[in-house]
C-alpha positions as CSV (number, residue, x, y, z in Angstrom):
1,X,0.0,0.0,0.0
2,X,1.3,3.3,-0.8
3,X,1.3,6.4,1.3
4,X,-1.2,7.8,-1.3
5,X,-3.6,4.9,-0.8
6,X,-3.8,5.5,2.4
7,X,-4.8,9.3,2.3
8,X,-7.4,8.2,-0.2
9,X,-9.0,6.0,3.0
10,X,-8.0,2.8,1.7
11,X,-6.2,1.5,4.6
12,X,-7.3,-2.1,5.9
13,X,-8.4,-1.9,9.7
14,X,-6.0,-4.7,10.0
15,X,-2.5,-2.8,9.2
16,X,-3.4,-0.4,12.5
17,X,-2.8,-1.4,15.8
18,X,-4.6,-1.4,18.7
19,X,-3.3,0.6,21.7
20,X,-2.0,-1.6,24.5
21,X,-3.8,0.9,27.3
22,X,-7.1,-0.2,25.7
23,X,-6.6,-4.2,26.0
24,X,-6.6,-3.9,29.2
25,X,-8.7,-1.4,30.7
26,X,-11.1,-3.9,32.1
27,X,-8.1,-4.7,34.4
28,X,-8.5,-0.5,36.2
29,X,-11.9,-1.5,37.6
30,X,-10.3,-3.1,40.6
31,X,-7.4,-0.3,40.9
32,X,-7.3,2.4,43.1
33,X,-5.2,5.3,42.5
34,X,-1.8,6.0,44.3
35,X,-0.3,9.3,45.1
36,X,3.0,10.0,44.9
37,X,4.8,11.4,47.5
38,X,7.9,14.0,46.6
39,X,11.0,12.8,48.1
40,X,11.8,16.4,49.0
41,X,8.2,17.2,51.3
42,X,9.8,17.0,54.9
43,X,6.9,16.6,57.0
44,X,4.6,14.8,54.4
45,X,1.0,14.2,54.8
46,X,-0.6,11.3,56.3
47,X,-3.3,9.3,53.7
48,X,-5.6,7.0,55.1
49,X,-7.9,6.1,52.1
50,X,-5.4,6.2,49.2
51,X,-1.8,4.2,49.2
52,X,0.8,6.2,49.0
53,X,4.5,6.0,47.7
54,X,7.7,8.6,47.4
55,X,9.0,9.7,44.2
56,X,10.8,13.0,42.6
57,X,8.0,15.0,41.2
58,X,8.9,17.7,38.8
59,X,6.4,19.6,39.9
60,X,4.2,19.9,43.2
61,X,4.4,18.1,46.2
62,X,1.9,15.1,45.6
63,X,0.6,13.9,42.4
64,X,-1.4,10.8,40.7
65,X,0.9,7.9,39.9
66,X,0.9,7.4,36.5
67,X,-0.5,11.2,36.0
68,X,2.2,12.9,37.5
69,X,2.6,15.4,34.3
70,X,-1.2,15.9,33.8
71,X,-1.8,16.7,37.9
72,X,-0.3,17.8,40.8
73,X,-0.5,20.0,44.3
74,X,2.0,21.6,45.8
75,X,1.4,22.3,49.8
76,X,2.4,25.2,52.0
77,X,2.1,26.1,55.6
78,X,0.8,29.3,56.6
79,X,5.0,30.0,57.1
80,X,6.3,28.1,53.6
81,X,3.6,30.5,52.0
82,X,4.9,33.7,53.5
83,X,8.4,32.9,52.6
84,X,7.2,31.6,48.9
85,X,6.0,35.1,47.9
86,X,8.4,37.4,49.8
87,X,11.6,35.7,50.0
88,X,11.7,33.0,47.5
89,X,9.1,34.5,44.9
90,X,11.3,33.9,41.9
91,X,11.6,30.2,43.0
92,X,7.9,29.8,43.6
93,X,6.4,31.6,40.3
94,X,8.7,28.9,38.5
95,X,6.9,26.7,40.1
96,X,3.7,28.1,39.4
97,X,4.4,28.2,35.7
98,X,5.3,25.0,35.8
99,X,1.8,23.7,37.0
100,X,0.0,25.9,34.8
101,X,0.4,23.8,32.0
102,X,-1.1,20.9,33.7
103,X,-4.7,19.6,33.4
104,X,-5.4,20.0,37.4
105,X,-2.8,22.0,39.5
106,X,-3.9,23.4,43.0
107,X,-1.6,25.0,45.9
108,X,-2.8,23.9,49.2
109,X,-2.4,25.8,52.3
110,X,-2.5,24.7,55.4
111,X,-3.7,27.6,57.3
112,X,-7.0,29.7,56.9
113,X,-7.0,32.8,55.4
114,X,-7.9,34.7,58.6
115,X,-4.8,33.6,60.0
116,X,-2.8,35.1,57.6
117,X,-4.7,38.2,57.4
118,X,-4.3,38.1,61.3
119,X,-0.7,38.1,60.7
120,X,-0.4,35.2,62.7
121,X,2.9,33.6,61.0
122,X,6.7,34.5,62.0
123,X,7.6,37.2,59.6
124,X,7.0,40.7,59.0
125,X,5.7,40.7,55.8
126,X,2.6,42.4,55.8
127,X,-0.5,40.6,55.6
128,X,-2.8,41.8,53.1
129,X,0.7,42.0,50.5
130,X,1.0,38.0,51.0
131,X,-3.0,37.0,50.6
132,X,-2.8,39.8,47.7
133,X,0.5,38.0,45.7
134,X,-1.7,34.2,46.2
135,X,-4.9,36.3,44.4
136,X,-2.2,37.5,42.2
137,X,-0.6,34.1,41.1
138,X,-4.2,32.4,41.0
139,X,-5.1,34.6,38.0
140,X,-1.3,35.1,36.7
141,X,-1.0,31.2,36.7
142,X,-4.5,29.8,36.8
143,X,-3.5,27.8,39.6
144,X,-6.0,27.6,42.6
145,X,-4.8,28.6,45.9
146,X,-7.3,26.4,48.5
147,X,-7.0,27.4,52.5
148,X,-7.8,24.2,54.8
149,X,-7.5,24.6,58.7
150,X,-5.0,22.0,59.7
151,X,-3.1,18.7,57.7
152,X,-5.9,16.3,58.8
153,X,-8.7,18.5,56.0
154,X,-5.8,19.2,53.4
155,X,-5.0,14.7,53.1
156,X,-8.6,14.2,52.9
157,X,-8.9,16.9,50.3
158,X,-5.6,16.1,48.4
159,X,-6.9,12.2,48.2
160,X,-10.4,13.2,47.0
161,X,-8.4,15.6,44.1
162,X,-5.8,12.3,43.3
163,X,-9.5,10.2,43.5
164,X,-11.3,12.6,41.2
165,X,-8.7,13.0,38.4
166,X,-8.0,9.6,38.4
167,X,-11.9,8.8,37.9
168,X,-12.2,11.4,34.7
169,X,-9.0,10.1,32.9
170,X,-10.5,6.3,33.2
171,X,-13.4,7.4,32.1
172,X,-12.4,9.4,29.2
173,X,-10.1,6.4,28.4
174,X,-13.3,4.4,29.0
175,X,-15.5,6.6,26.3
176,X,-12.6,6.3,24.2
177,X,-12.8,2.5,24.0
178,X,-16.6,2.8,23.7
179,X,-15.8,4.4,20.6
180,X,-18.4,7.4,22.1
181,X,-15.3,10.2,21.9
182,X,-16.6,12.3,24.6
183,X,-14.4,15.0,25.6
184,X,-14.7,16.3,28.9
């Protein structure tokens, strides 16, 4: 068959493989999704629905397995937060930038907004400067900065995110095998 057969549509169903991710997506039914870890995260969070495993990220603290360059979420305390838009800004836009490209990208900070608005952090950058540069980055970057009280809210909400994405990618893969092409 020559290239130009083929551009006229005469290419035999049989000359084009299948994908290998389709043969087996029967097998994901069963799975649950893991979350990797980043080596580098020095108090990490504790997951008690999802498994969990460390790896080197590129970007963000905990991503998918297996997604890692489609999602990811990078956490800060209420400190790490004030020092990642006064002191290490350059650093932390880079970072930013880096998860604005992906399909689902979130900062999570663990700390309300009150209590940095209260100035209730060890530094004296002023308060309204630091919750004005995370409304700043949110529309610079299009990355979502989410406020959660304590570690215990920002696991269960960083496992329903890793839960979530996981469940749209199967089941785009899903309407993909379906031969339905839905694009969410």
């Amino acid at each position: 068959m020559t290239i130009d057969d083929r551009h006229k549509g005469k290419m035999n169903t049989d000359q084009i493989p299948t994908l290998p991710a389709l043969r087996t997506l029967g097998n994901l039914a069963d799975v649950r999704p893991t979350i990797i870890t980043d080596t580098r995260e020095q108090t990490p969070l504790r997951f008690t629905n999802l498994v969990t495993v460390l790896g080197t990220l590129t970007s963000g603290d905990y991503a998918p397995r297996g997604l890692e360059h489609l999602a990811a979420i990078e956490r800060k305390s209420a400190a790490d937060l004030v020092s990642s838009v006064t002191h290490d800004r350059d650093r932390f836009e880079r970072e930013l930038h880096r998860l604005r490209g992906m399909h689902f990208a979130r900062v999570i900070v663990t700390s309300s907004r009150d209590v940095i608005a209260a100035g209730a952090y060890r530094s004296n950058a002023n308060p309204r400067a630091v919750l004005a540069s995370c409304d700043t980055f949110e529309v610079r970057y299009g990355v979502p900065f989410v406020f959660v009280e304590d570690d215990t809210a920002a696991a269960l909400l960083v496992e329903r995110w890793v839960w979530l994405v996981c469940r749209e990618i199967v089941s785009q893969a899903n309407d993909l095998a379906r031969g339905t092409g839905v694009v969410r």
